[in-house]
N, C-alpha and C positions, 0 to 999 in steps of 0.2 A: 396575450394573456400570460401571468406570469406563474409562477410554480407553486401554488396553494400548501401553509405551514401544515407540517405532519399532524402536529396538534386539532385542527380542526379539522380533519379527518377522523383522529380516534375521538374526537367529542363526539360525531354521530354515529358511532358502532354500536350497533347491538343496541339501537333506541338511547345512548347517552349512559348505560350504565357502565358498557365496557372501562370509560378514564376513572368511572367511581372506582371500579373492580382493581386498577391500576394501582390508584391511590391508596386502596384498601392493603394491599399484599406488601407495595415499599413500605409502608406502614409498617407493617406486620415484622416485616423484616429489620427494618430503623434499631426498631422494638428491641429483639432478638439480637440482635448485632451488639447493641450497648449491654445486653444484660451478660451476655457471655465473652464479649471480646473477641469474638471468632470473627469470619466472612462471611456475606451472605450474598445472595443473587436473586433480580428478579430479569426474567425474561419475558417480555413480548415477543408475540410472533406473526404477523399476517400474509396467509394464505389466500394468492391471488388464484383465479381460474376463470377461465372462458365460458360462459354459459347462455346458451342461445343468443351472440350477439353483447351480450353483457359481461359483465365480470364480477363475478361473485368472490366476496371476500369475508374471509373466516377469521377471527382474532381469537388470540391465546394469550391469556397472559399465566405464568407459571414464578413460580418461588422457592428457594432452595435455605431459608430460614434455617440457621443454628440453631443447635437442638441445647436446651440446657441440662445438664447431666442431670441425672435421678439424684435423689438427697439416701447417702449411705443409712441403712441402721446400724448400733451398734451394739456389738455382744461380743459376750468372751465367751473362750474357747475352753472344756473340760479335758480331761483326763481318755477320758472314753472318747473323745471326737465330738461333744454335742455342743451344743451351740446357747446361749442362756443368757437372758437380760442383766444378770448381778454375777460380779468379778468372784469366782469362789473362792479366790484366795484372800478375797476382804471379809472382816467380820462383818455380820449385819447388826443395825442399831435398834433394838424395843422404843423406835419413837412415838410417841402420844400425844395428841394434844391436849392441853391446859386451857383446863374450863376460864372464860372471862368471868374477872371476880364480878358482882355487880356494883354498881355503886350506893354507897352506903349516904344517905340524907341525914344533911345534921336540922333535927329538929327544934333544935335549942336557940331560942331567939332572944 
């Protein structure tokens, strides 16, 4: 008999969900890896053991997914140390909006 593909091994782990689980995390990672340009990892792992005669086998699958940085906010800095959405060295503008005129119907036919 000859030496049965790893693959159809992990297709019956854990009832068939474990290769979903697989697929799901490189995914994940795929993902993560293009958005940031960094490296990523996924790890499988199976734990064999003896068990009355049998061999009980445990699977892991783990993922190490780049992280995307936080999106900065941005504020200037005062005088005193405080921190504040508008530059206080720029003047601010009294901007308004301008009512839409409406439209004027020519009655004249």
């Amino acid at each position: 008999m000859s030496i049965k593909p790893i693959a159809d091994t992990l297709r019956i782990l854990q009832g068939g969900v474990f290769l979903d689980t697989c697929g799901e995390k490189l995914a994940e990672t795929v993902r993560q890896v293009e958005e940031t340009g960094k490296s990523g990892k996924v790890t499988i792992t199976i734990d064999l053991k003896k068990s009355a005669g049998a061999i009980a086998v445990t699977a892991k699958v783990t993922n190490k997914a780049p992280e995307s940085p936080p999106d900065a906010d941005l504020f200037w800095g005062t005088i005193e140390g405080n921190l504040q959405l508008n530059n206080p060295n720029q003047r601010s503008l009294d901007l308004q909006e301008v009512p839409k005129p409406q439209a004027a119907f020519n009655t004249a036919a």
